[in-house]
C-alpha positions, 0 to 999 in steps of 0.5 A: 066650093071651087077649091078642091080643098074646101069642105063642109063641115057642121058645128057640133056641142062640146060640152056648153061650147060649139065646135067645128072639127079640124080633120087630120089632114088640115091639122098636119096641112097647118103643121098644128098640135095641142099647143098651137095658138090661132087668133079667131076673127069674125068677120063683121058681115058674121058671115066667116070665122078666120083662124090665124095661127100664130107664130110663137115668135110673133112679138106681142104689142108690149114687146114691140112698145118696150123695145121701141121705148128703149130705143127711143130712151132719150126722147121719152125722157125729154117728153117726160120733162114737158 
């Protein structure tokens, strides 16, 4: 714990699920509320959990498919006829 920020903190039950607490400050640190989106990764060792806030902004693979598919109209239209 070299970081003056890190802390330890211990899972609790919520119900059927476990759940680590997520204090005020870090909350306000990560400019977070109720509706904020995280992506959740397990690190394959299953030694850390990294949650990664997303942005609403962030364009979804289908977003980025489309647009490229648009862009691209021409040549999927010629890979259709072969």
């Amino acid at each position: 714990m070299g970081n003056p920020d890190e802390k330890d903190v211990k899972m609790f039950k919520n119900g059927n699920s476990y759940a680590l607490r997520v204090s005020k400050k870090d909350r306000e640190a990560l400019n977070a509320n109720l509706d904020t989106k995280f992506r959740r990764i397990v690190t394959n060792d299953g030694e850390k959990i990294i949650f990664e806030k997303i942005n609403p902004h962030e364009p979804s693979a289908l977003d980025i498919a489309s647009k490229l598919f648009d862009e691209h109209a021409d040549l999927m239209k010629r890979l259709e006829n072969l």
